[in-house]
C-alpha positions in Angstrom: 122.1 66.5 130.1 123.2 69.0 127.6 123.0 72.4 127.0 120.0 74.2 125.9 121.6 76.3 122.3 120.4 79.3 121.2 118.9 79.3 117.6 121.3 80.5 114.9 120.2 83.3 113.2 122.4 84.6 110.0 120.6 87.8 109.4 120.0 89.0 112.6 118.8 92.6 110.9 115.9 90.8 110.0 114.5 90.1 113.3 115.6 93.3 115.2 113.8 96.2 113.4 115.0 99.8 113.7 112.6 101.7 116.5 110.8 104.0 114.1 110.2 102.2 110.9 106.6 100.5 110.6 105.5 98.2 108.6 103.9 100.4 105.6 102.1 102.9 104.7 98.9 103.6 103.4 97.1 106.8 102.2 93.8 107.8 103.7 92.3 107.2 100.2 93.9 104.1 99.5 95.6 105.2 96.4 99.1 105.4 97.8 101.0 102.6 100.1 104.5 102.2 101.3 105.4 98.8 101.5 108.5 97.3 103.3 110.9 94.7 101.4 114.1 93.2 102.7 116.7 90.8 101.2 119.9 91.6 99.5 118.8 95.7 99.8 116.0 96.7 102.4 113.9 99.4 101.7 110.0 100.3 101.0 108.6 100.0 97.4 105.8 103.0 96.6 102.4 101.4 95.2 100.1 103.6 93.6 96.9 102.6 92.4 97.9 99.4 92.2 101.3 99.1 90.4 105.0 100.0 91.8 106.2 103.7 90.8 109.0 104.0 92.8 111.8 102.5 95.7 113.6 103.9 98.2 115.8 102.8 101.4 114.0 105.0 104.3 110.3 105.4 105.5 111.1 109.2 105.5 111.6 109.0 102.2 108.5 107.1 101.0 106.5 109.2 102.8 108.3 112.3 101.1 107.4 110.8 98.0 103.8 110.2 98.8 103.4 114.0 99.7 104.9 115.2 96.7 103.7 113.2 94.3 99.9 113.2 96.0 99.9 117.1 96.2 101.1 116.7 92.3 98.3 114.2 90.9 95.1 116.0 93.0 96.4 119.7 91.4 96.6 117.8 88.1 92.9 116.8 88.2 90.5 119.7 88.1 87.2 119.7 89.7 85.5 119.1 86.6 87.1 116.2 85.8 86.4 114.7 88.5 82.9 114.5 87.3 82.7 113.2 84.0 
């Protein structure tokens, strides 16, 4: 009988996820999500409204970015606006 053999796995990264990154993001009002991508560079492409504004390597910093540029878009748009 032979020997059971473990799987071989070349990217073990892949399977092993750091403790504290989840799998997106997404704003309350669904305008803003942090997706996750991996291959040659890992990191979490911003979405907004649809289409890909920016990338960066850490969850911290896609949620930075959200903040910012969230805080930036709804002082942008005046009440008014909103309305017409």
């Amino acid at each position: 009988m032979s020997k059971f053999l473990k799987p071989h796995v070349s990217n073990q990264s892949l399977l092993n996820p750091k403790s504290g990154d989840p799998d997106g993001f997404v704003s309350n009002d669904g305008m803003w999500a942090a997706v996750p991508w991996a291959g040659k560079k890992k990191g979490f492409c911003i979405i907004h409204n649809g289409s890909q504004v920016h990338s960066v390597k850490t969850y911290k910093q896609a949620l930075d970015y959200i903040k910012k540029y969230s805080k930036i878009k709804k002082k942008a748009t005046s009440s008014l606006e909103q309305f017409l």
